[in-house]
RODO-2510 file (C-alpha; in nm, 4 decimals, decimal comma):
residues 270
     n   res          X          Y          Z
     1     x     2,4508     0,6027    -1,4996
     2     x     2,2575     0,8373    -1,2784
     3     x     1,8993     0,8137    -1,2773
     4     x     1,6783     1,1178    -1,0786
     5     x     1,2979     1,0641    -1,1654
     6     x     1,1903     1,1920    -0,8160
     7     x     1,0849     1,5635    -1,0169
     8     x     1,1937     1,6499    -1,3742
     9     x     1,3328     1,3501    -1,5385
    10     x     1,7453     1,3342    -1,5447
    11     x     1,9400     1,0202    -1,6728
    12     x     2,2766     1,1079    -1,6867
    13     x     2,5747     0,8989    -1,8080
    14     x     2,9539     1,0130    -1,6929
    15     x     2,7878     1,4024    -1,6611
    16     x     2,5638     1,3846    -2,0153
    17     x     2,2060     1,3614    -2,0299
    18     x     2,0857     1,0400    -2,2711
    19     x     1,7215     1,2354    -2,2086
    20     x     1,5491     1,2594    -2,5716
    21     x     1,3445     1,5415    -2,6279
    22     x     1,0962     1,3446    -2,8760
    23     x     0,7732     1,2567    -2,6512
    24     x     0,7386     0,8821    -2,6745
    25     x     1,1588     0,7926    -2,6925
    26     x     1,0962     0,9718    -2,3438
    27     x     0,8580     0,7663    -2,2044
    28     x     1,0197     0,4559    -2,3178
    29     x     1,3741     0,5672    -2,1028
    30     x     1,1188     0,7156    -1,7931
    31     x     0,9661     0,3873    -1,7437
    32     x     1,3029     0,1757    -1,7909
    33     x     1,4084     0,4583    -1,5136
    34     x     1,1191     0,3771    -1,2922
    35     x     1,2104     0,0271    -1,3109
    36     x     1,5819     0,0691    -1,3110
    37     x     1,7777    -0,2327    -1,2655
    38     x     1,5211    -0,4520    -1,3845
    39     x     1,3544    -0,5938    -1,7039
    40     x     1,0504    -0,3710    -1,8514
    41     x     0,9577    -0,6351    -2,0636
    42     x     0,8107    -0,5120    -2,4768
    43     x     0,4115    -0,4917    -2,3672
    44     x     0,4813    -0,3211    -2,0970
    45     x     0,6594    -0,0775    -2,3227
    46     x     0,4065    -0,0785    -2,5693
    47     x     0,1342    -0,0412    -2,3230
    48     x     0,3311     0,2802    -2,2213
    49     x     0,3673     0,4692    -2,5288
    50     x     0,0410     0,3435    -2,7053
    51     x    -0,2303     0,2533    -2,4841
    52     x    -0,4780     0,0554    -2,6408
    53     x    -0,3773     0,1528    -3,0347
    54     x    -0,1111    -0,0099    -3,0548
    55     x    -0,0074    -0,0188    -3,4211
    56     x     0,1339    -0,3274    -3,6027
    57     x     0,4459    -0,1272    -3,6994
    58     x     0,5102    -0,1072    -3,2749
    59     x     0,7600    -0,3778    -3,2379
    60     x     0,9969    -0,2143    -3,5216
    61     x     0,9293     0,1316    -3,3705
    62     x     1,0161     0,0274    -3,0511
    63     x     1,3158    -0,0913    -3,1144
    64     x     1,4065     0,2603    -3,2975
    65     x     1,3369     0,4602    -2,9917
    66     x     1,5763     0,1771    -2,8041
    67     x     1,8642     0,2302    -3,0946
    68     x     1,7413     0,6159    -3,0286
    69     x     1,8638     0,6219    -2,6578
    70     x     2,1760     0,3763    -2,6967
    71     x     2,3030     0,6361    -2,9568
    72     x     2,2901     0,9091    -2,6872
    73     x     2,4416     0,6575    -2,4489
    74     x     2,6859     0,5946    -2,6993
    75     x     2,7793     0,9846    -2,6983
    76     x     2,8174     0,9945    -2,3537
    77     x     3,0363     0,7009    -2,3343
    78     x     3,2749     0,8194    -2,6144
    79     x     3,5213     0,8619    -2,3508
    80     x     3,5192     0,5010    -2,1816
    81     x     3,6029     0,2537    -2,4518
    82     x     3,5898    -0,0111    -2,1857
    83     x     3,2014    -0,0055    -2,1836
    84     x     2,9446    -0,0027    -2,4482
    85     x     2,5764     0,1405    -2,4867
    86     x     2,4680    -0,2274    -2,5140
    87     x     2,5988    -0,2629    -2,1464
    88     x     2,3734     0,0081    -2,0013
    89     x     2,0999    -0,0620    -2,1914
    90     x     2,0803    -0,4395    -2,1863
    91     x     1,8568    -0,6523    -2,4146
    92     x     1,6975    -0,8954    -2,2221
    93     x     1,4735    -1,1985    -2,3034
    94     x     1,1402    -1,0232    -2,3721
    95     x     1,2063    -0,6871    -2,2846
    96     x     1,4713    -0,4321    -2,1868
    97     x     1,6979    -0,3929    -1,8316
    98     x     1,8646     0,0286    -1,7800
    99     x     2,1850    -0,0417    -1,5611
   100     x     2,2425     0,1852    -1,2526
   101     x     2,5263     0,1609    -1,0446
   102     x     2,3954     0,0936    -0,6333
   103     x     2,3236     0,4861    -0,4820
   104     x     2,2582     0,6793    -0,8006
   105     x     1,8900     0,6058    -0,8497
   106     x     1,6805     0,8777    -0,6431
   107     x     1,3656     0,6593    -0,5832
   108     x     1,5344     0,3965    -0,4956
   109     x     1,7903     0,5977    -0,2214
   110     x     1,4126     0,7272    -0,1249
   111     x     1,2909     0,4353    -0,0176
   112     x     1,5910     0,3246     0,1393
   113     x     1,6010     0,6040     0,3422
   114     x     1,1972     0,5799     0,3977
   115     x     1,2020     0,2373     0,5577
   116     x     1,5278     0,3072     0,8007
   117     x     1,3088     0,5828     0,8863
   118     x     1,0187     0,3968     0,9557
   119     x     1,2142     0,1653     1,1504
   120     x     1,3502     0,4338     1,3623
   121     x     1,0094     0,6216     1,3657
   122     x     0,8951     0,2265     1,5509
   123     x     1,1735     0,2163     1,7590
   124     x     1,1005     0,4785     1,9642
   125     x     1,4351     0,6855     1,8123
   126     x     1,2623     1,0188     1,7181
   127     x     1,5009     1,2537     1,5954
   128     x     1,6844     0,9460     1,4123
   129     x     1,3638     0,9199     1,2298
   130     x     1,2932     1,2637     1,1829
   131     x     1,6524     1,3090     1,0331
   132     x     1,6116     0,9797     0,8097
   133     x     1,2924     1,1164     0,6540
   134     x     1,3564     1,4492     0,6299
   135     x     1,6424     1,3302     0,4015
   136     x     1,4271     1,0948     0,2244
   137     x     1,2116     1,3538     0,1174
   138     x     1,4757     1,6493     0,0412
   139     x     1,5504     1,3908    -0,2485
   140     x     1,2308     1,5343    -0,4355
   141     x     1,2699     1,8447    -0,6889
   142     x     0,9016     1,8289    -0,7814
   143     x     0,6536     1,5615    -0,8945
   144     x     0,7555     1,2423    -1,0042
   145     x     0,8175     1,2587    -1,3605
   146     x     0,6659     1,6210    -1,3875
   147     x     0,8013     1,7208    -1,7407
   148     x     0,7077     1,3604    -1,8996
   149     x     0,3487     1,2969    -2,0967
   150     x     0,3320     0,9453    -1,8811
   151     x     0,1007     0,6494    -1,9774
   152     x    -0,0759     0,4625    -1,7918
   153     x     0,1645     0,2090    -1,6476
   154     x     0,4007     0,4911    -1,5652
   155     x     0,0712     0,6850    -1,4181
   156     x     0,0543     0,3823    -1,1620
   157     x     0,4038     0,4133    -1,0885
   158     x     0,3835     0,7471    -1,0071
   159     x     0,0708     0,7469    -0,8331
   160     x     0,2383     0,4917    -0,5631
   161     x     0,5571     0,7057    -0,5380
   162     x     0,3473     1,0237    -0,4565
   163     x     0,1380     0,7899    -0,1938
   164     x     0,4937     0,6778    -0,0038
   165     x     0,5740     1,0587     0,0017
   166     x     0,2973     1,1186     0,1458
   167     x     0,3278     0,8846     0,3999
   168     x     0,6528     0,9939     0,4384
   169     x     0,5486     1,3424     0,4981
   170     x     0,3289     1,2762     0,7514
   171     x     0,5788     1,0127     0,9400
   172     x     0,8260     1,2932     0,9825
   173     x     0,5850     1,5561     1,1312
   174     x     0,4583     1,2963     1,3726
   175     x     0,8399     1,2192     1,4728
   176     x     0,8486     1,6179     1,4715
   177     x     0,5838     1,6390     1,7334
   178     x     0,7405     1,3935     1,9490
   179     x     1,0322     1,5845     1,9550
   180     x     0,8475     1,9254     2,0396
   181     x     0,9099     2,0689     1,7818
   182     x     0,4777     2,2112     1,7244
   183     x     0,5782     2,5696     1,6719
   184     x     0,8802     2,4615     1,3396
   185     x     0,4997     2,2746     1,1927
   186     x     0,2927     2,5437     1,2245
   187     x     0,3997     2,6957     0,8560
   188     x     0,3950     2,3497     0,7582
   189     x     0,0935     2,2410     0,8378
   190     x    -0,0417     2,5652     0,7225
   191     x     0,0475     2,4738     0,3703
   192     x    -0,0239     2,1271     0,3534
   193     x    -0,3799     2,1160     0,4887
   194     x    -0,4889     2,3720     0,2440
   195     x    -0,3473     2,1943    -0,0329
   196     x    -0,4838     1,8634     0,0933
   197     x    -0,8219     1,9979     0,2899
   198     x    -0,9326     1,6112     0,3137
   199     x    -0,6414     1,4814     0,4551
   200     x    -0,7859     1,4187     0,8542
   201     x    -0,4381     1,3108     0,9390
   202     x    -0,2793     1,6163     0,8440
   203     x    -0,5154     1,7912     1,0061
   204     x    -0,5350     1,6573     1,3393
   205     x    -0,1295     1,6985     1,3193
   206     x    -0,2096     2,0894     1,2593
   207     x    -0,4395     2,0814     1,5524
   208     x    -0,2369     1,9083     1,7652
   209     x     0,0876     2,1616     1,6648
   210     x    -0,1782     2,4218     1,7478
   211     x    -0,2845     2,3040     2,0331
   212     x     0,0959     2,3050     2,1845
   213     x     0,1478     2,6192     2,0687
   214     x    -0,1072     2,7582     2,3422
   215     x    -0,3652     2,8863     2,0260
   216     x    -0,6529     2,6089     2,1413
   217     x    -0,9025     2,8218     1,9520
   218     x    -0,7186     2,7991     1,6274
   219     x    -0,6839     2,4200     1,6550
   220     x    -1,0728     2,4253     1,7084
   221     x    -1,1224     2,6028     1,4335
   222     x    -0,9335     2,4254     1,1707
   223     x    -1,1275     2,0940     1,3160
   224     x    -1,4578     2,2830     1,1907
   225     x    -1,2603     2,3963     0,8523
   226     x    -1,2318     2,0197     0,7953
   227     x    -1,5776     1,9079     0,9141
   228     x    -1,7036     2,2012     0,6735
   229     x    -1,4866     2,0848     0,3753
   230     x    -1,6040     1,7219     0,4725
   231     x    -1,9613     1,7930     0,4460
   232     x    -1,9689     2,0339     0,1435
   233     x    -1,7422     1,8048    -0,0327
   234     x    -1,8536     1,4025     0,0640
   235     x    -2,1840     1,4453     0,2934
   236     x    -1,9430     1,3166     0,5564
   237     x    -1,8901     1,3919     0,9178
   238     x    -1,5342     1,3796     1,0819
   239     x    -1,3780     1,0474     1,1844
   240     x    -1,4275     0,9534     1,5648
   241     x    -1,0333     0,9565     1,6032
   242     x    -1,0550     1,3895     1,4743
   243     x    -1,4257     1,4463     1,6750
   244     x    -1,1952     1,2680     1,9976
   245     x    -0,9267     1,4692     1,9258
   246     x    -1,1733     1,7790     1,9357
   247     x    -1,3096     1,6752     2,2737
   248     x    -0,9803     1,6401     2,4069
   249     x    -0,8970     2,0108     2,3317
   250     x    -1,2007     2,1731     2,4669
   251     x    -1,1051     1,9658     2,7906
   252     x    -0,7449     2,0461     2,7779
   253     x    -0,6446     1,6804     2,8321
   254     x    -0,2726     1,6605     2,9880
   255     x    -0,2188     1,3257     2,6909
   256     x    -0,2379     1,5325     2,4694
   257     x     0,1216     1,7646     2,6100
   258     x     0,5051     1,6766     2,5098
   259     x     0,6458     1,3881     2,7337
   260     x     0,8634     1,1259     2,7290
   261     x     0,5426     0,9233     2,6654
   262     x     0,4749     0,9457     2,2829
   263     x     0,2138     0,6913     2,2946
   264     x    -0,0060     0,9289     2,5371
   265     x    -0,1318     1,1316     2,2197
   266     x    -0,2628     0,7942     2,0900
   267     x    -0,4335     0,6445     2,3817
   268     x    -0,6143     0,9734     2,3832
   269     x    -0,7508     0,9576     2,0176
   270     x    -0,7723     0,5854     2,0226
***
């Protein structure tokens, strides 16, 4: 079993996708993917695919939409008689348990590779990191679970996935710009603070890429893009780490230059 819910959802068994194309069968096998390798117990499921209406006919159905995806297990398996759709999709007391096999479940090879990362990223050991979480994130093909109609317990899931990769995202650039590597961000950055205008970290990573690059007046001005977009937006002024990092460009503070130091950077914005 191969499970990829890190974009488009893919389960795949020996090469076949078990992915219905009925809406609710494919929320029931996207949250048993989310949770692979453990029980999703029956509410859970229920909450899933129904909400709040959940009709007295749900346990019965449920249990279709189960005999729905063993069936296409079942098809994939035709050519292994040594293991049965019952083994991959285990009944468990309460609830319901999809078996993957260790290294073929993309979120959880993500965060695998997210917390060596951040390890590395602690340690001091840069381009480790950088190379860690760059590979991390290359796992993504899109949003999590972009082509499924979630509900709201897989909303949650997804909503915490997206909030590591974020994370992630930004981890990386930082390792990036202890490396030197400010002019590789630049289209980077570009991109991400207009898609996320709010984001102050991402911003002062765009101004500090900037900065390096020797355009000081471009890493001014997307300080006052922010501090516009803050004000028109939430009334709200930039934090004091952005407004220090500000004051620290229109001085030209050496802390804020590429040395062996990484911690410099900090001490200035601090």
């Amino acid at each position: 079993m191969e499970v990829n819910v890190l974009g488009p959802l893919a389960v795949e068994e020996q090469g076949a996708s078990i992915v219905p194309s009925a809406r609710k069968p494919r929320q029931v096998l996207a949250l048993l993917a989310l949770h692979a390798d453990k029980v999703v117990t029956v509410p859970m499921l229920m909450e899933e695919v129904w909400g709040d209406d959940v009709p007295r006919s749900a346990a019965t159905t449920l249990q279709t939409y189960i005999l729905q995806l063993r069936r296409l297990i079942s098809a994939a398996l035709a050519g292994d008689p040594g293991r049965q759709a019952k083994d991959v999709l285990v009944t468990q007391h309460g609830g319901y348990l999809l078996e993957v096999r260790p290294g073929r479940n993309d979120a959880e090879e993500f965060h695998r590779l997210a917390a060596a990362g951040r390890h590395a990223f602690d340690a001091g050991q840069d381009r480790r990191a950088s190379e860690l979480l760059g590979r991390g994130l290359d796992l993504w093909r899109g949003p999590a679970l972009v082509d499924v109609p979630v509900g709201r317990v897989a909303e949650l899931e997804v909503l915490g996935l997206e909030e590591t990769r974020r994370g992630v995202l930004e981890r990386r650039i930082e390792a990036d710009l202890r490396l030197g590597r400010h002019r590789e961000l630049l289209g980077e950055l570009r991109v991400l603070t207009t898609r996320f205008p709010l984001d102050e970290n991402l911003c002062m990573q765009q101004m500090l890429a900037l900065y390096r690059s020797g355009n000081a007046w471009r890493a001014l001005e997307a300080f006052h893009a922010l501090r516009r977009t803050l004000n028109r937006d939430l009334g709200l002024e930039p934090s004091m780490r952005v407004q220090r990092l500000q004051q620290a460009i229109l001085r030209g503070d050496p802390g804020l230059d590429v040395g062996p130091d990484a911690s410099s950077f900090d001490r200035v914005v601090a």
